[in-house]
C-alpha positions as CSV (number, residue, x, y, z in Angstrom):
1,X,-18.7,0.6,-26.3
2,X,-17.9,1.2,-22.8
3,X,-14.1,2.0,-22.3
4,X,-11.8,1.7,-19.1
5,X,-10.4,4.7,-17.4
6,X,-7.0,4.5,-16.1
7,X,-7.7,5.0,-12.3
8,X,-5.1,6.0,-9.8
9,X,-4.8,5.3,-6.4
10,X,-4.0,8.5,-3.5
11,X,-3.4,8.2,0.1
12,X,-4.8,10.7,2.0
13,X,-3.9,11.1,5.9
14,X,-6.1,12.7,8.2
15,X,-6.1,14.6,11.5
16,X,-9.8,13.2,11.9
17,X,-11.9,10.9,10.2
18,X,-14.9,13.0,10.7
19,X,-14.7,14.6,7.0
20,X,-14.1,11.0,5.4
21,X,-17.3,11.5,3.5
22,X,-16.1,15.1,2.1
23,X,-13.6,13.2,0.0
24,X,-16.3,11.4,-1.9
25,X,-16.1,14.6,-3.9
26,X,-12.5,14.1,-5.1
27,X,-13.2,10.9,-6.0
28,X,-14.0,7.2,-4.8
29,X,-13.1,6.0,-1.5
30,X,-12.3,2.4,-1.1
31,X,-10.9,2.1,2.3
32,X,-10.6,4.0,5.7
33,X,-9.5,2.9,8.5
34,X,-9.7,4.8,12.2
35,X,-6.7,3.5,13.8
36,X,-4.2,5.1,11.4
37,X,-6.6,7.7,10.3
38,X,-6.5,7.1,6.6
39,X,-8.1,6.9,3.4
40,X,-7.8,5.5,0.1
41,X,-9.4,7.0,-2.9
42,X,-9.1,6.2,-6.8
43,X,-9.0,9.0,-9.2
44,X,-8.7,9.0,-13.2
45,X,-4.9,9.2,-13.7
46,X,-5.1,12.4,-15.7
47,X,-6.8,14.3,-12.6
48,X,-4.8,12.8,-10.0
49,X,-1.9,15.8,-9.6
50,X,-4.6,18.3,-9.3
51,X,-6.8,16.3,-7.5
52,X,-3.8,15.8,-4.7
53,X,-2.7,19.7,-4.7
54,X,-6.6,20.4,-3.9
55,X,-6.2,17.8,-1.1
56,X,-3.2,19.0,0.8
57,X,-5.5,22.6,1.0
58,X,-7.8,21.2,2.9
59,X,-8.0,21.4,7.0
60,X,-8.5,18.4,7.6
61,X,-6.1,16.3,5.5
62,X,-2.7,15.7,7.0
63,X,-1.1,14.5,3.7
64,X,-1.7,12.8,0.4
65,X,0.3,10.8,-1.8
66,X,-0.3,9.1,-5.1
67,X,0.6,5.6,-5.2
68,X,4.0,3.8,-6.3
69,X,2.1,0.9,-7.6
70,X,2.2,1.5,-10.9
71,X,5.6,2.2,-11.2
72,X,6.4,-1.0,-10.0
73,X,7.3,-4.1,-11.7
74,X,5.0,-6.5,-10.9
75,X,6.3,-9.2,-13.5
76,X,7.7,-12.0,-11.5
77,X,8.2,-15.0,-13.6
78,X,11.2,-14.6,-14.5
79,X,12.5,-14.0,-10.7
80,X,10.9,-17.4,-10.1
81,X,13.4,-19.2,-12.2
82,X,16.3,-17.1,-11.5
83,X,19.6,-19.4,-10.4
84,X,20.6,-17.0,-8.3
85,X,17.5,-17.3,-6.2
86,X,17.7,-21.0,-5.9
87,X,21.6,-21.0,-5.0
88,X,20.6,-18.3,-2.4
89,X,17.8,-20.4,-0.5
90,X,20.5,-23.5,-1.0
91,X,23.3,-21.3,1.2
92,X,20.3,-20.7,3.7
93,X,18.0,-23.4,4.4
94,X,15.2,-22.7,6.3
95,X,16.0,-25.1,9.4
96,X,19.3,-23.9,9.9
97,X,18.7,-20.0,11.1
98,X,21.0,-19.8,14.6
99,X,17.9,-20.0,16.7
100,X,18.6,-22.5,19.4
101,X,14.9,-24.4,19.9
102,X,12.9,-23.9,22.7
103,X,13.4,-26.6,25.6
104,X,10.4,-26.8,27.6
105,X,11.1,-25.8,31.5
106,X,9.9,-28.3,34.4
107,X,6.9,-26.4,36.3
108,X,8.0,-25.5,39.8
């Protein structure tokens, strides 16, 4: 029977994304991108402090982080049907922000 691993997802920032494909050893990458020279890979859970401490050794990683993900709530039915949410969008309606609108200006 085939059994799911608890996967983890890290962060790693990099001075160059020339060594992206080195980190296929640590684990999967998902997603790089070259603007903000980053990756994100997914590790088991149980490897994922060691596999970040062997990270931030090497050159050409800036940084690496695990993910807050799964310490987040991510149950929001109940925040749905909360009064206090509804009596705060009734004090604030959406048409009513202080922005004067925009009058359109006779071309010169």
């Amino acid at each position: 029977m085939l059994t799911v691993k608890d996967r983890l997802g890290i962060a790693v920032w990099l001075y160059s994304m020339r060594q992206v494909r080195q980190l296929r050893r640590y684990g999967t990458v998902m997603y790089t991108t070259k603007k903000l020279k980053y990756a994100v890979l997914y590790v088991d859970r149980d490897q994922a402090d060691a596999t970040v401490d062997k990270l931030k050794h090497l050159r050409f990683v800036k940084d690496a982080e695990v993910s807050h993900r799964p310490e987040l709530d991510l149950t929001f039915s109940g925040s749905l049907g909360d009064p206090e949410a509804r009596r705060y969008a009734d004090e604030f309606p959406p048409d009513e922000h202080g922005y004067e609108e925009e009058t359109q200006h006779e071309g010169r």
